[in-house]
HTML snippet that shows the backbone in 3Dmol.js (N, CA, C, O; Angstrom):
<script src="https://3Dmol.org/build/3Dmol-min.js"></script>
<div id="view" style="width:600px;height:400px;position:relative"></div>
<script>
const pdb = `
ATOM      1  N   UNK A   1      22.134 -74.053 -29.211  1.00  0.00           N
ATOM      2  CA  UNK A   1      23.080 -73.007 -29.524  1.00  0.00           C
ATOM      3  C   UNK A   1      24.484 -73.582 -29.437  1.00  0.00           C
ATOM      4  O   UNK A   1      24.907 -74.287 -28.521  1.00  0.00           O
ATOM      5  N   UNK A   2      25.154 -73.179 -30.528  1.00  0.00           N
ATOM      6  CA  UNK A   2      26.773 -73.570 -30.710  1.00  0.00           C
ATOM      7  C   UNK A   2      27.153 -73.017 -29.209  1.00  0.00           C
ATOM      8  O   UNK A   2      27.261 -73.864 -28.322  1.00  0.00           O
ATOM      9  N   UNK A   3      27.343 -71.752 -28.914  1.00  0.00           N
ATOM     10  CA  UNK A   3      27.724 -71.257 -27.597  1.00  0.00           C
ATOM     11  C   UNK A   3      26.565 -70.562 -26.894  1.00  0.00           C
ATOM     12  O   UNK A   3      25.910 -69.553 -27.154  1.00  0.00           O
ATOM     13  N   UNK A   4      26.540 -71.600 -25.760  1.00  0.00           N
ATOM     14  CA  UNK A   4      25.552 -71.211 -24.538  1.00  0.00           C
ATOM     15  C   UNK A   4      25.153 -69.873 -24.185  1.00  0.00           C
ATOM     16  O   UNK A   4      25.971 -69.094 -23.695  1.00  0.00           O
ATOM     17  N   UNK A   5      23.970 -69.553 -24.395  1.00  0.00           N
ATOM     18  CA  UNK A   5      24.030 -68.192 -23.748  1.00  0.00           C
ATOM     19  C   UNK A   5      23.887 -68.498 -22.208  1.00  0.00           C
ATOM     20  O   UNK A   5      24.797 -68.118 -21.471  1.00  0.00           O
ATOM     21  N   UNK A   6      22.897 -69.102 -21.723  1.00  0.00           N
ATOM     22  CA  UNK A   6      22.182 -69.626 -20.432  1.00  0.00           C
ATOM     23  C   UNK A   6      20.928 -70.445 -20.895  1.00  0.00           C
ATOM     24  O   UNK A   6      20.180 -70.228 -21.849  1.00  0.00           O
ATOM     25  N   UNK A   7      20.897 -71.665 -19.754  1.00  0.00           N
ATOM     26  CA  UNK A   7      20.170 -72.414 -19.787  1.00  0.00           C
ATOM     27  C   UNK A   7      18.641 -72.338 -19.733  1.00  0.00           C
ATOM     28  O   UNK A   7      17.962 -73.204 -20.285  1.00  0.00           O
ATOM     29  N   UNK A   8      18.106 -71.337 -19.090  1.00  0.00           N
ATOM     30  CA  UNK A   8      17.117 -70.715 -19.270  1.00  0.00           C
ATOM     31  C   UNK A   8      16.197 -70.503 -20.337  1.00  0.00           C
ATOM     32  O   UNK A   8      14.990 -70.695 -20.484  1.00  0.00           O
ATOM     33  N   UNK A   9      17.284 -69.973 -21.160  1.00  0.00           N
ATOM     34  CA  UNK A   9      16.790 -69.316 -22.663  1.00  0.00           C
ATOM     35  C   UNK A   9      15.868 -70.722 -23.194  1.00  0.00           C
ATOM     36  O   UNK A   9      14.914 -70.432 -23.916  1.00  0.00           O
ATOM     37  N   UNK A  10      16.037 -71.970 -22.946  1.00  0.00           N
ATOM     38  CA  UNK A  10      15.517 -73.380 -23.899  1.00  0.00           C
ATOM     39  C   UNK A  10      13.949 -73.721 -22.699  1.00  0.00           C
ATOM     40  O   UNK A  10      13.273 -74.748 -22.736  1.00  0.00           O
ATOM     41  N   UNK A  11      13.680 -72.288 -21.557  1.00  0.00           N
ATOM     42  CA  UNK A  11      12.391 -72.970 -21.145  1.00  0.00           C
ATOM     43  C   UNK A  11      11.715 -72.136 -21.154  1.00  0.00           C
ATOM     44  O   UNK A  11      11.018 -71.915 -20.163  1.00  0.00           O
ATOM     45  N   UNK A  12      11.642 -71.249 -22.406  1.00  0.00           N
ATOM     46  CA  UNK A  12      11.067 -69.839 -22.626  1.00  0.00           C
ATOM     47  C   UNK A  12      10.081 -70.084 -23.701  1.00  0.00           C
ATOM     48  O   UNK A  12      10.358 -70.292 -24.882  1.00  0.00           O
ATOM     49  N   UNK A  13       8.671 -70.029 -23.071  1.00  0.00           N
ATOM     50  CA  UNK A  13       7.580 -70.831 -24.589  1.00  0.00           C
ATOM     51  C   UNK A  13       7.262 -69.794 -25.176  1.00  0.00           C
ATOM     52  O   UNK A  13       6.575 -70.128 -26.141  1.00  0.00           O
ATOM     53  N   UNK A  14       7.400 -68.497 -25.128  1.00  0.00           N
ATOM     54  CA  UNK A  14       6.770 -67.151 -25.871  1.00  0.00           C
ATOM     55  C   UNK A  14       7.764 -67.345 -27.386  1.00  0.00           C
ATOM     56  O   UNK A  14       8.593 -68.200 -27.699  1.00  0.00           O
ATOM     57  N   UNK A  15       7.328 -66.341 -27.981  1.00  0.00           N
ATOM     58  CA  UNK A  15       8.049 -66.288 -29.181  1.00  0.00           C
ATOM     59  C   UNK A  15       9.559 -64.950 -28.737  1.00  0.00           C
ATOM     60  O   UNK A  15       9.575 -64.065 -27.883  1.00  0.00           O
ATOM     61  N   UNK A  16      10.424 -65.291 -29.564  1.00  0.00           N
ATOM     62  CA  UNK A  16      11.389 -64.028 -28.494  1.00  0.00           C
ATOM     63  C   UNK A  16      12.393 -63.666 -29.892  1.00  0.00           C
ATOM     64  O   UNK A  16      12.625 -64.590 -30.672  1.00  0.00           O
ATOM     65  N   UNK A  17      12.868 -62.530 -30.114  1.00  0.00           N
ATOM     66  CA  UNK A  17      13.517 -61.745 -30.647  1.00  0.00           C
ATOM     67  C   UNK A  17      14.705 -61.427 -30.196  1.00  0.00           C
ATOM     68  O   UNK A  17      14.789 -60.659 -29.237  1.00  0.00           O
ATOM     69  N   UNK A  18      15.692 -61.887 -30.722  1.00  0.00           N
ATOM     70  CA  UNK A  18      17.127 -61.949 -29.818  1.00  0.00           C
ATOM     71  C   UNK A  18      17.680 -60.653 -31.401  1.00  0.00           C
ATOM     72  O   UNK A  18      17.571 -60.423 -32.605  1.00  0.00           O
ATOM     73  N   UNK A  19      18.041 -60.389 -30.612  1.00  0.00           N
ATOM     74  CA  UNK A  19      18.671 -58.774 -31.273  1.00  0.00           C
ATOM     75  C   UNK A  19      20.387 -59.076 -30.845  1.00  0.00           C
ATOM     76  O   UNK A  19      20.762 -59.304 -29.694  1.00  0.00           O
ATOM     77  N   UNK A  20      21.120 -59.026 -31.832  1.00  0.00           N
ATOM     78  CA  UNK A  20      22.946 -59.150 -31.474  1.00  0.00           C
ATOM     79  C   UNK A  20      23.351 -58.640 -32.943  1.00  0.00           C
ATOM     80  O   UNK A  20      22.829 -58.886 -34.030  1.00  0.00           O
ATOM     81  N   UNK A  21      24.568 -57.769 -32.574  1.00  0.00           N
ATOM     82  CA  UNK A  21      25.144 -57.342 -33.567  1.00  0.00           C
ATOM     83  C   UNK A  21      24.091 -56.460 -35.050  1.00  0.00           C
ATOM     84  O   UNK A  21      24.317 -56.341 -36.254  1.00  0.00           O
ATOM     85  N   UNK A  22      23.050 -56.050 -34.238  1.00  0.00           N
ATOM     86  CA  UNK A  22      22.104 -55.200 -34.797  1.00  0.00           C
ATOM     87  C   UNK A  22      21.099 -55.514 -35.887  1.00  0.00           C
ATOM     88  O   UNK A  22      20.640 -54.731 -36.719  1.00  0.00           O
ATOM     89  N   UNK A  23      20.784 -57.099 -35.694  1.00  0.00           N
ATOM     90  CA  UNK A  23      20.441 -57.798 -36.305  1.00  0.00           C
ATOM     91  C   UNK A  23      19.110 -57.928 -35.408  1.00  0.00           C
ATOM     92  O   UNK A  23      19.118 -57.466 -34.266  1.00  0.00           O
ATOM     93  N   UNK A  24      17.923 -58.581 -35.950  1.00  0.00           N
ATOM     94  CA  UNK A  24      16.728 -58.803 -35.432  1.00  0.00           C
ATOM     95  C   UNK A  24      16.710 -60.699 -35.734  1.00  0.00           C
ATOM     96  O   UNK A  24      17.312 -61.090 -36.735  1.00  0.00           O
ATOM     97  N   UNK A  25      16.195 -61.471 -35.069  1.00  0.00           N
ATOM     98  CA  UNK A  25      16.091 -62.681 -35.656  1.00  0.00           C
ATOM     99  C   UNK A  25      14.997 -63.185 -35.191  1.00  0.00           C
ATOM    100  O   UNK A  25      15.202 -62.440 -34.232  1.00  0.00           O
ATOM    101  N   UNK A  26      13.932 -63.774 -34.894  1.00  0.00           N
ATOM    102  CA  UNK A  26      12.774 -63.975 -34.253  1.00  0.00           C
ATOM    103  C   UNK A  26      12.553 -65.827 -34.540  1.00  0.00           C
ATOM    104  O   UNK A  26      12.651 -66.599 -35.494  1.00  0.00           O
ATOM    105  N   UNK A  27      12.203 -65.906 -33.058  1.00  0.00           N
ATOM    106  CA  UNK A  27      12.358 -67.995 -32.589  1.00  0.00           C
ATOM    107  C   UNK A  27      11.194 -67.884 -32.237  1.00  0.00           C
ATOM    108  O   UNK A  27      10.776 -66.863 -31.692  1.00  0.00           O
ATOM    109  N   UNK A  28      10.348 -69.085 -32.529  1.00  0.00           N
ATOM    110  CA  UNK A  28       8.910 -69.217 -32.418  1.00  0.00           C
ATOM    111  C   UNK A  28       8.798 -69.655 -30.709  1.00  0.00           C
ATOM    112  O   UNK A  28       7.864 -69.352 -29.967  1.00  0.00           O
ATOM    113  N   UNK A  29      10.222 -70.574 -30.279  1.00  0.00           N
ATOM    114  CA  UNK A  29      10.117 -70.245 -28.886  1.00  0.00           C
ATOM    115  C   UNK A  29      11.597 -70.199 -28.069  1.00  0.00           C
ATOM    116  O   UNK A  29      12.415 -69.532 -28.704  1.00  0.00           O
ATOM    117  N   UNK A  30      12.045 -70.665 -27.009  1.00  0.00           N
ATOM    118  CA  UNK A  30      13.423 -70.509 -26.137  1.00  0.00           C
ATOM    119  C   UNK A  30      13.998 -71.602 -27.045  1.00  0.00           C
ATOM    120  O   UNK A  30      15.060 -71.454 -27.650  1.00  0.00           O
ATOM    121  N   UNK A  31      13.122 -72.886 -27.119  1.00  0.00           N
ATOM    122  CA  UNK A  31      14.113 -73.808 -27.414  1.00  0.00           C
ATOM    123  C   UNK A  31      14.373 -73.804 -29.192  1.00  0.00           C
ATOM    124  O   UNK A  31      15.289 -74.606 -29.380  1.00  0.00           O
ATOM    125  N   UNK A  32      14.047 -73.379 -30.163  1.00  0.00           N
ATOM    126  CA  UNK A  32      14.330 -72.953 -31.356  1.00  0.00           C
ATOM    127  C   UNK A  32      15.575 -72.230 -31.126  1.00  0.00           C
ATOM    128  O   UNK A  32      16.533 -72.676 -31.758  1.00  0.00           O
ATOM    129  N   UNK A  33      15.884 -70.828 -30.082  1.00  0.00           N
ATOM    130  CA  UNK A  33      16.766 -70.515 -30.437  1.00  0.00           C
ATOM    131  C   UNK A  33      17.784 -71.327 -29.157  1.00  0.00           C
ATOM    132  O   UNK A  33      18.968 -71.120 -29.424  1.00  0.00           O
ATOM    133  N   UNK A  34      17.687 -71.827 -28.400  1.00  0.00           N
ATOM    134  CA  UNK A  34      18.503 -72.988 -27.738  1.00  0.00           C
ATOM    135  C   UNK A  34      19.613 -74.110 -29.057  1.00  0.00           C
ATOM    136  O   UNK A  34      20.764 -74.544 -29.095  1.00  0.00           O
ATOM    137  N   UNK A  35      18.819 -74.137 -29.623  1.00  0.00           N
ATOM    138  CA  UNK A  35      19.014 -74.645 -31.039  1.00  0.00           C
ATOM    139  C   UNK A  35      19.867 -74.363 -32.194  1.00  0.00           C
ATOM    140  O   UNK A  35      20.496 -75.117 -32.937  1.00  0.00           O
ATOM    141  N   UNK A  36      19.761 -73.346 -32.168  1.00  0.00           N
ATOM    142  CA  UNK A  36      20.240 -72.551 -33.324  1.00  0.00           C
ATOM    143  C   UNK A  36      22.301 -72.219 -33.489  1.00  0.00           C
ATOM    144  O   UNK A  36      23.134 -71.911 -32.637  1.00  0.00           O
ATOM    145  N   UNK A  37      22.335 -72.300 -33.949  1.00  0.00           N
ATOM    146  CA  UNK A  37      24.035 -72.250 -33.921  1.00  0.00           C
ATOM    147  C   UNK A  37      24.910 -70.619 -34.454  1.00  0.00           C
ATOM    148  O   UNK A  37      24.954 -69.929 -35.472  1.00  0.00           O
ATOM    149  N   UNK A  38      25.504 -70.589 -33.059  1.00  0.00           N
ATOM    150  CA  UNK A  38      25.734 -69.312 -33.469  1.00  0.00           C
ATOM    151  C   UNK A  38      27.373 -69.004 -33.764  1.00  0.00           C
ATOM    152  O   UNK A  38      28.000 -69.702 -32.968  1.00  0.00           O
ATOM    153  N   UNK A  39      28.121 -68.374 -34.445  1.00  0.00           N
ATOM    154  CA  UNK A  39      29.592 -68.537 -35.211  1.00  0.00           C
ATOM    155  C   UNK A  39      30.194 -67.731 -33.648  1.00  0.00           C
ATOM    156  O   UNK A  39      31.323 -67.981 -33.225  1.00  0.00           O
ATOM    157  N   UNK A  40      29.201 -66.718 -32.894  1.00  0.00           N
ATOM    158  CA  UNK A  40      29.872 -65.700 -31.728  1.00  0.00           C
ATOM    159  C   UNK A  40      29.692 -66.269 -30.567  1.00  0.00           C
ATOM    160  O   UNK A  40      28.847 -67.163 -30.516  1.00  0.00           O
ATOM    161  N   UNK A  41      30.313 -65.962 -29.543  1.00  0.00           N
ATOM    162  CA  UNK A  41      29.755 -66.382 -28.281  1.00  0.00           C
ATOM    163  C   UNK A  41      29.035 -64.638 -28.012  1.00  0.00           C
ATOM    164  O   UNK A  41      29.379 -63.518 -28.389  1.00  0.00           O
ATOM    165  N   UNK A  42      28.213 -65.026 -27.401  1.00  0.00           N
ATOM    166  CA  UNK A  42      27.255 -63.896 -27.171  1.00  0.00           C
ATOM    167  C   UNK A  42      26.513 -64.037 -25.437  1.00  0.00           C
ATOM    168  O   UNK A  42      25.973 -65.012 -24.914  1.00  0.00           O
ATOM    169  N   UNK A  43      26.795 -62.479 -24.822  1.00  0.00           N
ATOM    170  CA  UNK A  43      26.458 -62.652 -23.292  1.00  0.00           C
ATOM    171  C   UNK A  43      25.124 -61.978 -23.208  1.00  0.00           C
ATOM    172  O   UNK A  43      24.976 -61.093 -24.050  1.00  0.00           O
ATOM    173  N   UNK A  44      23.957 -62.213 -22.268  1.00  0.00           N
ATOM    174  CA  UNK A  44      23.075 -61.203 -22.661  1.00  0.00           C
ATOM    175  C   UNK A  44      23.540 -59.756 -21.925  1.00  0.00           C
ATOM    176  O   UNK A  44      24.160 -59.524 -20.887  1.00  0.00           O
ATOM    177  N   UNK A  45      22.866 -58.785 -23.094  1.00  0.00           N
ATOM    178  CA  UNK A  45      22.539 -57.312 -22.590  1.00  0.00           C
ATOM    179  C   UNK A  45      21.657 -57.049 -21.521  1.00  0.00           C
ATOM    180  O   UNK A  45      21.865 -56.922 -20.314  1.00  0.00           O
ATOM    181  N   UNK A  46      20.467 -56.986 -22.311  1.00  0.00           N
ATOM    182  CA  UNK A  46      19.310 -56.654 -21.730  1.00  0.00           C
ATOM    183  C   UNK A  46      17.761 -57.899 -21.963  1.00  0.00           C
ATOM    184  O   UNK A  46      17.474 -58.221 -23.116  1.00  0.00           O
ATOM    185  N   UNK A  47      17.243 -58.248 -21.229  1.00  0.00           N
ATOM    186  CA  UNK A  47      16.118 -59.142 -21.372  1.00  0.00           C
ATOM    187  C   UNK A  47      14.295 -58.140 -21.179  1.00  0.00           C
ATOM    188  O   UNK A  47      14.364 -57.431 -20.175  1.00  0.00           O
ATOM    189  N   UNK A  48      13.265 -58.041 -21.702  1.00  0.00           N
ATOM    190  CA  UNK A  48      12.313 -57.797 -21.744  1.00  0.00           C
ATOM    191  C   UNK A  48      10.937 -58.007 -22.617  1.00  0.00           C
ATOM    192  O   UNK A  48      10.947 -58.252 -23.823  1.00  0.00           O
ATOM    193  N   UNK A  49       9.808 -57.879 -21.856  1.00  0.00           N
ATOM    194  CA  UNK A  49       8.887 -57.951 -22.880  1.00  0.00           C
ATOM    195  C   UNK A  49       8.513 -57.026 -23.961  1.00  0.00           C
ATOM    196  O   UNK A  49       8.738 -55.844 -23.698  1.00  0.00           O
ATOM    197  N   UNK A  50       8.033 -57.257 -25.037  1.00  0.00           N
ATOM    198  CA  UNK A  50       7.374 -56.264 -25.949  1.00  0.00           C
ATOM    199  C   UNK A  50       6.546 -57.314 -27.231  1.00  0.00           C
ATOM    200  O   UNK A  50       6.841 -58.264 -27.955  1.00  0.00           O
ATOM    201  N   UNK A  51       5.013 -56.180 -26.860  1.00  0.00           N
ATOM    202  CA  UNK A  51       3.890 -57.278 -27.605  1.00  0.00           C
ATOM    203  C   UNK A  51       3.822 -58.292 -27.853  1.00  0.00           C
ATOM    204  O   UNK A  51       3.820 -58.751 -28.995  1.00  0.00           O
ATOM    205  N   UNK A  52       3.733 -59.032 -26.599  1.00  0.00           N
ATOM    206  CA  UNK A  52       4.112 -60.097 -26.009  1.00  0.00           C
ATOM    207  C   UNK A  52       4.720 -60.841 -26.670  1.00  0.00           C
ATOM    208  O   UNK A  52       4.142 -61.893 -26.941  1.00  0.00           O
ATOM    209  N   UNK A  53       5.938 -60.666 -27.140  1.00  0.00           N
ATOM    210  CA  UNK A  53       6.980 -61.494 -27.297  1.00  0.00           C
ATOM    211  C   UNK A  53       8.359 -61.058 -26.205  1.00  0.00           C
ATOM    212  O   UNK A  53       8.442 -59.979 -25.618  1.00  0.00           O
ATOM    213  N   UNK A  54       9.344 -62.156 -26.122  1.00  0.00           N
ATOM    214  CA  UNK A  54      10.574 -61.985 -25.308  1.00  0.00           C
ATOM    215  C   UNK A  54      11.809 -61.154 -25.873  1.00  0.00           C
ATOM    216  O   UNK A  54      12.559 -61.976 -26.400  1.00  0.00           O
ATOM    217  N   UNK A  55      12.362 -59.814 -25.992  1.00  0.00           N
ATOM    218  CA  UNK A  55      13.432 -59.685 -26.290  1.00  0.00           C
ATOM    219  C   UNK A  55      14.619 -59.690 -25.485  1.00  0.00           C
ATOM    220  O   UNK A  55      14.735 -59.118 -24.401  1.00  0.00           O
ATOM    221  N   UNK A  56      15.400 -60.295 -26.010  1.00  0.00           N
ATOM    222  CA  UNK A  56      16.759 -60.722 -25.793  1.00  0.00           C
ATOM    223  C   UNK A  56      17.929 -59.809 -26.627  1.00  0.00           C
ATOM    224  O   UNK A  56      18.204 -60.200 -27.762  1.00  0.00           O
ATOM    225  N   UNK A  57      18.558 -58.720 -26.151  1.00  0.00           N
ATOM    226  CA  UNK A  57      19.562 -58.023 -26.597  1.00  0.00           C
ATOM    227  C   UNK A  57      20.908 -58.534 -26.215  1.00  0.00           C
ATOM    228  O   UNK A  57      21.636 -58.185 -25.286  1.00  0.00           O
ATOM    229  N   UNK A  58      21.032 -59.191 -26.886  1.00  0.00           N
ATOM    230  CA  UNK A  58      22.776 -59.856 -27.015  1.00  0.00           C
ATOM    231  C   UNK A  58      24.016 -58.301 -27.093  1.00  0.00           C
ATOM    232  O   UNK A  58      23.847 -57.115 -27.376  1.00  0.00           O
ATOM    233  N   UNK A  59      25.167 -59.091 -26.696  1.00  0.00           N
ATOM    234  CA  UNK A  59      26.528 -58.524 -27.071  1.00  0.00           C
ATOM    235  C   UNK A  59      27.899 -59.690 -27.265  1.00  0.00           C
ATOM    236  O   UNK A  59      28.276 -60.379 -26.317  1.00  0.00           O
ATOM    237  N   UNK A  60      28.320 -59.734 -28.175  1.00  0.00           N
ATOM    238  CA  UNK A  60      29.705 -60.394 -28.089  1.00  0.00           C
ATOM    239  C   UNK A  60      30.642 -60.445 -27.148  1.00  0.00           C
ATOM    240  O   UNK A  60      31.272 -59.404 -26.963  1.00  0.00           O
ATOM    241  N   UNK A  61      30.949 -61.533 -26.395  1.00  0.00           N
ATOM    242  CA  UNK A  61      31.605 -61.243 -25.400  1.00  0.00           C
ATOM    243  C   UNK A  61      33.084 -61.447 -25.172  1.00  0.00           C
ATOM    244  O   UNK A  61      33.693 -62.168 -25.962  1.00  0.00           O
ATOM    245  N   UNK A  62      33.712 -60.879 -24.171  1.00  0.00           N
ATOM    246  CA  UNK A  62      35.115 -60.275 -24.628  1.00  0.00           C
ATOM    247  C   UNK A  62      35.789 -61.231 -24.104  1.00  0.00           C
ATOM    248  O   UNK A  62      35.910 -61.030 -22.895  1.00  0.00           O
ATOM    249  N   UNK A  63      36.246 -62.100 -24.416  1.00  0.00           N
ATOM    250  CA  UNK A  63      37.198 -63.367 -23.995  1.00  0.00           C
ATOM    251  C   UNK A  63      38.452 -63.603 -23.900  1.00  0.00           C
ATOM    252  O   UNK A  63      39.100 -64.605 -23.597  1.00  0.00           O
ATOM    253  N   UNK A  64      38.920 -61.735 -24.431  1.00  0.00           N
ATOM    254  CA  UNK A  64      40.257 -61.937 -24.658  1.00  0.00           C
ATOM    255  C   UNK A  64      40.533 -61.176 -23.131  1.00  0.00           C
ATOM    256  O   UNK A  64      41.727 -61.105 -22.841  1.00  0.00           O
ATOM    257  N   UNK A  65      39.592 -60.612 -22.145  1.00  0.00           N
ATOM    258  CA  UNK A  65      39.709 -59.719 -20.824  1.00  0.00           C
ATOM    259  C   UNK A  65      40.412 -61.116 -20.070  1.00  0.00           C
ATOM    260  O   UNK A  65      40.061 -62.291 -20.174  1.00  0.00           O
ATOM    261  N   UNK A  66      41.842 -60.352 -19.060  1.00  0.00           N
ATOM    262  CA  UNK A  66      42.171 -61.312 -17.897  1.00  0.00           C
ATOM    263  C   UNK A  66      41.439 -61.525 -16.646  1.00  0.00           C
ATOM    264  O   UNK A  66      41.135 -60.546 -15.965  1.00  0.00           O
ATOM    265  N   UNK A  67      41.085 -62.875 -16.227  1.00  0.00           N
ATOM    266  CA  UNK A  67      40.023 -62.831 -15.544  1.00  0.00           C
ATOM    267  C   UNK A  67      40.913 -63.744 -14.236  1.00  0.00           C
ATOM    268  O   UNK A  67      41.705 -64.666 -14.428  1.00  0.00           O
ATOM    269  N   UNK A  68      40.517 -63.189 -12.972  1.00  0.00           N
ATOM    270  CA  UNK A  68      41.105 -63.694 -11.820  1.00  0.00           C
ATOM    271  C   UNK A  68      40.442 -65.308 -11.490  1.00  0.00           C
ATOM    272  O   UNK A  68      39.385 -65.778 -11.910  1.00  0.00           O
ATOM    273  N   UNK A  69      41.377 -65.881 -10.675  1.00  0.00           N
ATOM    274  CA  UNK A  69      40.096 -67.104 -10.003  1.00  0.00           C
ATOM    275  C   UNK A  69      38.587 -66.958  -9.920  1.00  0.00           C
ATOM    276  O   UNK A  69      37.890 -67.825 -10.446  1.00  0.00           O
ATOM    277  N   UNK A  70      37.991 -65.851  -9.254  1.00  0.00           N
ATOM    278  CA  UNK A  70      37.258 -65.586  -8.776  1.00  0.00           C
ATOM    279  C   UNK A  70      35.749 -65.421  -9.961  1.00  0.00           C
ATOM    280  O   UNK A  70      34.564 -65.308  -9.649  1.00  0.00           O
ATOM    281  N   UNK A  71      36.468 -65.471 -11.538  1.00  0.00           N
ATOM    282  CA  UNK A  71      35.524 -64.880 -12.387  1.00  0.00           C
ATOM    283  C   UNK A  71      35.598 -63.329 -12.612  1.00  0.00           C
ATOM    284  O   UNK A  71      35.043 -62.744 -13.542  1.00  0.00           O
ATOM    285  N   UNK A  72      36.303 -62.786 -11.704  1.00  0.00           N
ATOM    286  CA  UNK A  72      36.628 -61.033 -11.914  1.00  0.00           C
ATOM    287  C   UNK A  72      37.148 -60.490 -13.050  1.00  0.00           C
ATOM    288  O   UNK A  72      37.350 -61.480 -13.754  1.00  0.00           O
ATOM    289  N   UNK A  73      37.441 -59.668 -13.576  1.00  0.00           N
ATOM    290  CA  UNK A  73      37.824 -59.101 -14.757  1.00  0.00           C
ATOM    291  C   UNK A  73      38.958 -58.471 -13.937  1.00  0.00           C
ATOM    292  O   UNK A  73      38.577 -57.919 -12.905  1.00  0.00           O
ATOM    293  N   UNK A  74      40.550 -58.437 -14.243  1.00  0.00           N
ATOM    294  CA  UNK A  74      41.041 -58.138 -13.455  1.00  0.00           C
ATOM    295  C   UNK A  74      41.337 -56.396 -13.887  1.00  0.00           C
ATOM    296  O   UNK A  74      41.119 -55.945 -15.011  1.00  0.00           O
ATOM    297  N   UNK A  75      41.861 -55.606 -12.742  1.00  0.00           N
ATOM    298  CA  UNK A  75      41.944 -54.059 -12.476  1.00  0.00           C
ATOM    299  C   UNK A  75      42.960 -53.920 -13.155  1.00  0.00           C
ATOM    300  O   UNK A  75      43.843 -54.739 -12.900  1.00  0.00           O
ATOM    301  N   UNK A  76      43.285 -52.825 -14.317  1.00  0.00           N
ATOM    302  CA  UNK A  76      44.564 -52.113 -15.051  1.00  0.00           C
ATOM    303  C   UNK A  76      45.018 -50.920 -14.114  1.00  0.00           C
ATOM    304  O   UNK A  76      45.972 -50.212 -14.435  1.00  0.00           O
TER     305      UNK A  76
END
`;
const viewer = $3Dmol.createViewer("view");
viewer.addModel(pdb, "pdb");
viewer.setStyle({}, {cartoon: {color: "spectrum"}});
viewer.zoomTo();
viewer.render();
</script>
């Protein structure tokens, strides 16, 4: 992947369905879509099974938020 989701995602042998921007795309396994190059950076949503494959619900993530030392999103 152009931008990392997590490292994880490349030791996932099921087949998995990453859903972002309301799109369906389906990887025969983690490391196909480890692979794959994506134009967004994308954080996960939600992770689960269904008929036994892995879905992965992506969201675009907001990079333009001020973020403290700490990794915090800071308070308005």
């Amino acid at each position: 992947m152009k931008f990392r989701l997590e490292s994880f995602v490349a030791k996932i042998q099921s087949p998995i369905i990453f859903v972002a921007d309301g799109v369906e795309s389906l990887f025969e396994s983690g490391r196909d879509l480890a692979l794959y190059d994506f134009t967004k950076r994308y954080t996960v949503k939600s992770l689960y099974s269904k008929d036994s494959k892995i879905v992965i619900e992506a969201e675009e993530m907001k990079v333009n938020e001020p973020f403290n030392y700490a990794g915090e999103a800071a308070l308005s």
